[in-house]
TORTORVEX-972273 format. One record per residue (C-alpha): x, y, z. Coordinates in steps of 0.5 Angstrom, whole numbers, padded with zeros to 4 digits. Layout:
[[X, Y, Z]]
...
END
This chain:
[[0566, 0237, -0160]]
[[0567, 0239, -0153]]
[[0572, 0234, -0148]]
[[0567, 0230, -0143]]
[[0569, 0233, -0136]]
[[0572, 0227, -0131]]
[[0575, 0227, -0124]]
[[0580, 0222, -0125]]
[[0582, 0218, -0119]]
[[0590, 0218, -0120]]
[[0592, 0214, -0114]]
[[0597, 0209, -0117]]
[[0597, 0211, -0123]]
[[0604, 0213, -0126]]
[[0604, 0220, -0130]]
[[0610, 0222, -0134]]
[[0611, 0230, -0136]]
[[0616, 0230, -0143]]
[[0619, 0238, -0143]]
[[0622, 0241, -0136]]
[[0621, 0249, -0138]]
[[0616, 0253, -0136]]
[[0610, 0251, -0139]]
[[0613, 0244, -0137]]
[[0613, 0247, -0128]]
[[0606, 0250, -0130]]
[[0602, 0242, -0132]]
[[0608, 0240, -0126]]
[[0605, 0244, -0121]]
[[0597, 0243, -0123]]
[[0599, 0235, -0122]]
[[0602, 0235, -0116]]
[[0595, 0238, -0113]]
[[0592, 0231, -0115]]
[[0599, 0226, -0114]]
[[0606, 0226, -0113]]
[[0607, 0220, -0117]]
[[0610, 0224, -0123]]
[[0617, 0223, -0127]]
[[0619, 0227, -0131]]
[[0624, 0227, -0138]]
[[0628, 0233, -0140]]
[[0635, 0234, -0141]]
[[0634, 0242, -0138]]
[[0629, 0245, -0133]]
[[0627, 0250, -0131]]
[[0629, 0253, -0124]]
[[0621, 0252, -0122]]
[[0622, 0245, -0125]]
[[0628, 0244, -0122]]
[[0625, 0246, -0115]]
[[0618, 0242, -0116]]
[[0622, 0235, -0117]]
[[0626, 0237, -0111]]
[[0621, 0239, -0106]]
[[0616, 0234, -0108]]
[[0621, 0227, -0108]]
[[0619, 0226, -0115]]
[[0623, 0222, -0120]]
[[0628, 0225, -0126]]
[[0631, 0223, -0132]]
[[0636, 0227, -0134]]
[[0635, 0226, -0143]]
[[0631, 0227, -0149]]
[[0625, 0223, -0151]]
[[0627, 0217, -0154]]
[[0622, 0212, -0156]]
[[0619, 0207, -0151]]
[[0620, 0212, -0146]]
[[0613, 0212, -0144]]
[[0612, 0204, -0142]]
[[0608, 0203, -0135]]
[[0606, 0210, -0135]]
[[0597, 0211, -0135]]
[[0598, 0220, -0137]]
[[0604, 0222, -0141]]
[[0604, 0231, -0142]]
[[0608, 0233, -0147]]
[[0611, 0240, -0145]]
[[0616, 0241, -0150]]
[[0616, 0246, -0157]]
[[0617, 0241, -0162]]
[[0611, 0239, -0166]]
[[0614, 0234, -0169]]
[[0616, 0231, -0162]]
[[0609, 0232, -0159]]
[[0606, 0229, -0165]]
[[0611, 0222, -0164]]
[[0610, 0222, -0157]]
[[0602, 0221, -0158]]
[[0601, 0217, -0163]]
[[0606, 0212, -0160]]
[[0601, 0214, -0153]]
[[0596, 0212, -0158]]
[[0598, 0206, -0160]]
[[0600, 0203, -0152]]
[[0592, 0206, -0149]]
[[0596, 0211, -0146]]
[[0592, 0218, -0145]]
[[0596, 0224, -0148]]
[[0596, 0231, -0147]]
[[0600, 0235, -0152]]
[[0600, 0242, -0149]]
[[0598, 0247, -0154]]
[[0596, 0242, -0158]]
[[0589, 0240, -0159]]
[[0590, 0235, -0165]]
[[0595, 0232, -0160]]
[[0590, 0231, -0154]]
[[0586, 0226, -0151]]
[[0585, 0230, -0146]]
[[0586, 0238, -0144]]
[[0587, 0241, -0137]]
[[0581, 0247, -0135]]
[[0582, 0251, -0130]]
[[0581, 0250, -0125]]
[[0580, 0252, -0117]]
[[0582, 0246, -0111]]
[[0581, 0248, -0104]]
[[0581, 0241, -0100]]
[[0576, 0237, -0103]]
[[0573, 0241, -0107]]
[[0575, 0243, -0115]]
[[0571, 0246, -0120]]
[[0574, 0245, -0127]]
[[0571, 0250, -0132]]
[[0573, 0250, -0140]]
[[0571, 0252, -0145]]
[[0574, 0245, -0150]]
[[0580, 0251, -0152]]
[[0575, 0256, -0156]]
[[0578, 0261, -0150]]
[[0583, 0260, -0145]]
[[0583, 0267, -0142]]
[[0576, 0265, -0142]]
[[0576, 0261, -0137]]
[[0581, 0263, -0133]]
[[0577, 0269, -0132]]
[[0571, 0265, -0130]]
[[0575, 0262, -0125]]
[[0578, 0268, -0122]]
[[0571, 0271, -0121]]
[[0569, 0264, -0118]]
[[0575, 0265, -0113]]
[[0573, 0272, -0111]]
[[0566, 0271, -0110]]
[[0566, 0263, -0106]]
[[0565, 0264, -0098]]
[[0572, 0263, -0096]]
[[0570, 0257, -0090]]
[[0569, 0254, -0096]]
[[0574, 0248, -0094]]
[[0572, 0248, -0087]]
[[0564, 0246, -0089]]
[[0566, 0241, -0093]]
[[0569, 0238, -0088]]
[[0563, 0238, -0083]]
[[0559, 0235, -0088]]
[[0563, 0230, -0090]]
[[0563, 0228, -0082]]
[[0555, 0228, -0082]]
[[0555, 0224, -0090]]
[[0561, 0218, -0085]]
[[0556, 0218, -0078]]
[[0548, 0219, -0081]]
[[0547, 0212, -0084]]
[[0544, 0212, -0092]]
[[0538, 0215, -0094]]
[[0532, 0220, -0095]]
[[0533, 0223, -0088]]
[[0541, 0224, -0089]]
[[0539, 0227, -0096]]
[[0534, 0231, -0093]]
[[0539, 0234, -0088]]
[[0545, 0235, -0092]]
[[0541, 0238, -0098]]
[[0538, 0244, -0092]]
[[0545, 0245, -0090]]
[[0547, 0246, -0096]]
[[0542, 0251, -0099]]
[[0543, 0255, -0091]]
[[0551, 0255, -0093]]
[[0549, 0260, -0098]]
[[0545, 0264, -0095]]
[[0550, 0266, -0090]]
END
C-alpha cells in the first residue's frame, strides 16, 4: 500500500535519531531543514555527524540504545545496521504511540522520508512508497533543473498579497492569475 503524504508541523516536537554514521548524518542533515529540535544516541559518529550536532547546537548522548531511551520523544529514526535493533526499537516506538522510521526497512516504518526539493517555503516531496528510490531521486533532480529559480522570491511576494488582501473570491482570483502569469515567464 502506498505512504499517505503529509507535511508535518514539527515545532516542538522532539526527534531523536538512533546511529551517528553516515546513513545516520544524511536523515540528520534532512531534519535539520524542518527542525533543530533533534538528539541523537550513538556511541560513535561520523565526522559529518560530529559537525552537524556541533554546528546546529544539538543535543548528544554518548551510548548505545538502550530501552526506554525514546520517552518524550514524538519521531524516532532508527540509522543503525542492526535489524534486530531497528526491529526493538519500533515495536517498543509502537507501543508508546511514537512514530518510527527505520532506515532501509520498510517493515520498520510508520513512515518513509521522499525525496525531496526545499527552497524557502516551498517543498516538493516525491516517493515512490520505496518501489525505487533511484526513481525518485531522478525525478527530483530533473524537477530542480527545470524549476524557475526566483522561485523563493515569488513565493514571498504572494505570501505578502495572501497577509494584505483580505479573504475571498477577488484575492483567490488574483493570487491564482499571478501564478498561472509565474510560468508563463
Amino acid at each position: 500500500m502506498a505512504y499517505f503524504p503529509a507535511f508535518i508541523k514539527l515545532d516542538n516536537l522532539k526527534i531523536l535519531i538512533i546511529g551517528g554514521g553516515n546513513i545516520a548524518s544524511e536523515k540528520l542533515g534532512h531534519m535539520l531543514d524542518f527542525t533543530k529540535d533533534i538528539t541523537v544516541i550513538s556511541p560513535k559518529l561520523s565526522a559529518t555527524s560530529r559537525e552537524l550536532i556541533k554546528k546546529n547546537s544539538l543535543f548528544f548522548i554518548n551510548k548505545i540504545y538502550e530501552k526506554d531511551d525514546i520517552d518524550g520523544f514524538a519521531i524516532v529514526i532508527v540509522a543503525v545496521d542492526d535489524v534486530s535493533v531497528q526491529k526493538s526499537v519500533y515495536e517498543e516506538a509502537k507501543s508508546k504511540k511514537i512514530l518510527c522510521n527505520s532506515v532501509d526497512s520498510v517493515d520498520y516504518c510508520d513512515f518513509i522520508f521522499p525525496s525531496y526539493i526545499k527552497d524557502g517555503d516551498l517543498t516538493i516531496a516525491i516517493s515512490t512508497s520505496g518501489s525505487s528510490p533511484a526513481l525518485a531521486k531522478h525525478l527530483r533532480k530533473f524537477l530542480q533543473k527545470v524549476m524557475p529559480k526566483s522561485i523563493d522570491d515569488f513565493l514571498k511576494q504572494m505570501k505578502r498579497y495572501r497577509e494584505s488582501m483580505p479573504k475571498g473570491k477577488e484575492r483567490m482570483e488574483f493570487l491564482d492569475k499571478k501564478a498561472k502569469d509565474f510560468f508563463k515567464t
